[in-house]
C-alpha positions in Angstrom: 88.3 84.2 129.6 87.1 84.9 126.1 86.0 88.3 125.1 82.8 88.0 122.2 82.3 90.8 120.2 79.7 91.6 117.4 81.5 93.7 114.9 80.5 95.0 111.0 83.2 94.3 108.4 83.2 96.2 105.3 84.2 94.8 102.2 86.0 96.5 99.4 83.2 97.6 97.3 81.4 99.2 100.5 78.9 96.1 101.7 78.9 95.9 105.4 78.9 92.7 106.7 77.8 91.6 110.5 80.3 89.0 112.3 81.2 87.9 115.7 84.8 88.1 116.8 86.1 85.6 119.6 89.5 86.9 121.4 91.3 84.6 124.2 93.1 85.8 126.6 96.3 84.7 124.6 96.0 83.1 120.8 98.5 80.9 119.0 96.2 81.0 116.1 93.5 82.9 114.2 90.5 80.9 112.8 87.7 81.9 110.0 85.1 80.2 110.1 83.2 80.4 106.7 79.4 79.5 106.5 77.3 77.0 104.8 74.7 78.2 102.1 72.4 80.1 103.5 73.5 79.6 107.0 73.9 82.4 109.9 76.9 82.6 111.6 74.9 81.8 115.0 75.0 78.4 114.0 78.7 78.2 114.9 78.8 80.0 118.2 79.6 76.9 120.3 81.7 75.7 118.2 84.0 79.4 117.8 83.7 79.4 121.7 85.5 76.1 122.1 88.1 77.0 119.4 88.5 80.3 121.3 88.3 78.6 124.7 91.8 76.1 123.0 94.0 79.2 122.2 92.5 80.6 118.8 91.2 83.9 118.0 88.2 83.5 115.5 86.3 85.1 113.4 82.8 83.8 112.1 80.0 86.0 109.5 77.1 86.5 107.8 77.5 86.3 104.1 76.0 89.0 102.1 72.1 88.7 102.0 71.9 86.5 105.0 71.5 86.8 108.4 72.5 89.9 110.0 74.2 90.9 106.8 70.7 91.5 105.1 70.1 95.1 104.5 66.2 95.8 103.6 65.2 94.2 100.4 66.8 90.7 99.9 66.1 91.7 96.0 68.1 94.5 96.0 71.3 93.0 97.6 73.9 91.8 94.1 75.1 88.9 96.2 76.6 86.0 94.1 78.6 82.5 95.4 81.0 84.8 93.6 80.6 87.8 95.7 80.8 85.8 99.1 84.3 84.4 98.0 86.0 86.8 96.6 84.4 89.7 98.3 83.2 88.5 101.7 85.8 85.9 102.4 89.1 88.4 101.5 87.5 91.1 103.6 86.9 89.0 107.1 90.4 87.6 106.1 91.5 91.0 106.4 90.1 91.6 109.9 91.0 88.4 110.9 94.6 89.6 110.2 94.1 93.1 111.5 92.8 91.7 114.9 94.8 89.1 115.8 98.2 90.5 113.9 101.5 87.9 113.6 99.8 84.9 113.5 98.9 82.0 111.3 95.7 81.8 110.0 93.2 79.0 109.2 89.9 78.6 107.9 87.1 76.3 109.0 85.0 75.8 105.5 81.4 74.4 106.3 80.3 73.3 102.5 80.1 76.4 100.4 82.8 78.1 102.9 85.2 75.4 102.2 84.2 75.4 98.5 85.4 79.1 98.0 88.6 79.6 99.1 91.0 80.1 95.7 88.4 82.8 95.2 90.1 85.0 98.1 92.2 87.7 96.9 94.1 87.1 99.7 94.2 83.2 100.0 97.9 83.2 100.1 97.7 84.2 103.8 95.9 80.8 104.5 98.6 78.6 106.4 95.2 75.6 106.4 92.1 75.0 106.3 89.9 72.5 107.5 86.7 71.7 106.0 83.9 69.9 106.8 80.5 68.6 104.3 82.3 70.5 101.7 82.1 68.9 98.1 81.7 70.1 94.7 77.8 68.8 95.3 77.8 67.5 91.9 74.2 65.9 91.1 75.6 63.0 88.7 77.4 61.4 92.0 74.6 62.2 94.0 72.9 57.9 95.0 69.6 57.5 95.0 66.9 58.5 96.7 68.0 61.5 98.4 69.4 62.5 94.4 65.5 62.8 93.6 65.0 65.9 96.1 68.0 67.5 95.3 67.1 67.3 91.5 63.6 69.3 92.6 65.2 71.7 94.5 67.9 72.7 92.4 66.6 72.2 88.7 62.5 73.0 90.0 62.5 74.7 93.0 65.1 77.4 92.4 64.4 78.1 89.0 60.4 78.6 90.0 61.4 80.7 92.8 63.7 83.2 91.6 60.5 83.4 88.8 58.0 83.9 91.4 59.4 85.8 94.1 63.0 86.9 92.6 65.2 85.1 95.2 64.7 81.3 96.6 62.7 80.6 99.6 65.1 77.6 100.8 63.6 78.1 104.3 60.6 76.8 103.3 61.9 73.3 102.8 64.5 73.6 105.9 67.5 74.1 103.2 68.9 77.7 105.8 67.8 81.2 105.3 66.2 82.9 102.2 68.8 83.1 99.1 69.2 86.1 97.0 68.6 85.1 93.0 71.8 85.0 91.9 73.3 83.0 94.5 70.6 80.4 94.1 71.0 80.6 90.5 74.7 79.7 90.5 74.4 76.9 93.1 72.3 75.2 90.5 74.6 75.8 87.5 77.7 74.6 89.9 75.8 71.7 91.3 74.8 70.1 87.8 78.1 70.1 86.5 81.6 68.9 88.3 84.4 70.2 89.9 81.5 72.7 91.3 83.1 76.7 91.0 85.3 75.2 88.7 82.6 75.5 86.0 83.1 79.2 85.3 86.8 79.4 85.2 87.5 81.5 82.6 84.3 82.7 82.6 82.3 84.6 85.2 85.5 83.7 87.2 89.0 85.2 85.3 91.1 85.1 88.1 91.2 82.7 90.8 94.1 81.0 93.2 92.8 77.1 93.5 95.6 75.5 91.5 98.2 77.8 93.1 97.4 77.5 96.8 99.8 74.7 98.5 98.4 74.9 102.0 97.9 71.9 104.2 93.6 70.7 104.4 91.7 68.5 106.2 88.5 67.3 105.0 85.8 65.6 107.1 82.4 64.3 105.8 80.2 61.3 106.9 78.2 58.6 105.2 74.8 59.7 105.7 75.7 63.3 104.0 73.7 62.8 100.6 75.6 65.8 99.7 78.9 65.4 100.5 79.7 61.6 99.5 83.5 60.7 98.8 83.3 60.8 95.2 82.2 64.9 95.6 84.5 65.7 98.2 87.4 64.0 95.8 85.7 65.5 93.3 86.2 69.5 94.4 89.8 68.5 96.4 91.0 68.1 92.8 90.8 71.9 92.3 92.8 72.4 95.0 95.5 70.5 93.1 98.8 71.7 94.6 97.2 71.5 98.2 98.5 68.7 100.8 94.7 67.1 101.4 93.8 64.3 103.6 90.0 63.1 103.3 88.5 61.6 106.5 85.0 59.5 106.5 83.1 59.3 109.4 80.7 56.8 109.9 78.6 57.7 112.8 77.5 53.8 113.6 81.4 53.4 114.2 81.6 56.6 116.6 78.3 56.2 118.3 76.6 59.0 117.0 73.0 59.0 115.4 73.7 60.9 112.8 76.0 63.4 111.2 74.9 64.3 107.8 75.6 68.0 106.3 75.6 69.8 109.4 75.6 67.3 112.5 79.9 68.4 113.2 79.2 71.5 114.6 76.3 70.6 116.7 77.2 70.9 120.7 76.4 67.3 121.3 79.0 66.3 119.0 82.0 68.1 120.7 84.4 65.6 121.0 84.7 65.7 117.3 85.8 69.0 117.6 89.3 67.7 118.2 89.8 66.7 114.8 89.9 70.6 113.8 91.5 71.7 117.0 94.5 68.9 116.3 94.8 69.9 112.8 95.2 73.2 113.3 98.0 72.3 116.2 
């Protein structure tokens, strides 16, 4: 039997963030699972249940400024890519730890979430992580034509958006939930350069654990993800230099699937992939 929860996290500088705890009867294992861009934490229910359900106790949240972790205003929320690392991610880390105590723990990274990790003040207490559609997004290995609408959306969209409205609007062109500014803002900067948060080390970013972090990760990603082609995810697994990284393709042709794309894994119909996390983390 699994016993779901809906608690609030607060992080160290006071923001309260919303999250869904997953307890088994008994775990072997505690699991964070860390959002796409923009994307609620909802979106992973069935998939934390069927962790749960296989032994793990999991955590999964709303970053800053989405979801249930959007207080009034969007505008008035300082949420960064930044913020949801180093801030958001330490702090469900923490209550991943403090509920389910003497275990190992493991992340689940969907794109940004897997993207984030050496930001972690605590990313030392990561024994693995397994990441799916998570890439440094970098527009200059991005194939043509899907690299034509991710041009407008990051280098016309965003920029007209946070003008206009000061925060991005991704909803309206089915890219997840409303963005605060400077979130947006650096998801362009990353995204047009390589090695993606890599691009302000040293600058907004002083102090960071990606080179230093020797963990074991798996990464997943499938051909028809415009996003997250080999040549990106190989592309942000080089930060994570010291890490022991396999990179699996899927070709969904070859499995009998439709599609896949950026977000296909975690969809319920696609549960027998689920195994692939599930055996990792085993």
């Amino acid at each position: 039997m699994i016993n779901k929860e809906d608690i609030k996290i607060k992080c160290k500088d006071g923001f309260e963030l919303a999250a869904t705890i997953y307890k088994p009867e008994l775990s072997k294992g505690a699991i964070m699972i860390a959002p796409a861009t923009g994307i609620k934490r909802r979106f992973y229910n069935s998939f934390a249940t069927h962790l749960s359900e296989n032994g793990f106790g999991v955590i999964c949240f709303d970053n800053r400024g989405i979801g249930d972790s959007k207080k009034g205003d969007i505008n008035s929320i300082d949420a960064s890519l930044i913020h949801w690392g180093k801030l958001d991610m330490t702090a469900v880390m923490e209550s991943l730890k403090l509920n389910f105590p003497n275990q190992l723990y493991h992340i689940v990274g969907h794109s940004a979430g897997g993207q984030l990790i050496g930001l972690m003040d605590n990313a030392f207490d990561v024994h693995s992580f397994f990441n799916f559609a998570s890439s440094s997004g970098s527009l200059k290995n991005m194939k043509y034509p899907f690299k034509l609408s991710a041009l407008f959306f990051l280098n016309i969209y965003i920029p007209i958006n946070n003008l206009l409205f000061g925060k991005t609007n991704s909803q309206w062109v089915g890219m997840g939930e409303t963005l605060p500014k400077k979130v947006a803002s650096q998801w362009k900067k990353w995204c047009n350069s390589r090695g993606y948060v890599a691009t302000d080390f040293g600058k907004a970013i002083e102090k960071h654990h990606f080179f230093e972090l020797k963990c074991s990760s798996l990464w997943l990603h499938a051909i028809d993800d415009g996003i997250a082609n080999l040549d990106n995810v190989k592309d942000m697994t080089r930060i994570y230099s010291n890490c022991n990284t396999e990179i699996i393709t899927l070709n969904p042709k070859k499995i009998n699937k439709k599609n896949l794309g950026h977000m296909g894994f975690f969809s319920s119909k696609n549960k027998d992939l689920w195994n692939y996390a599930i055996d990792f983390f085993q």
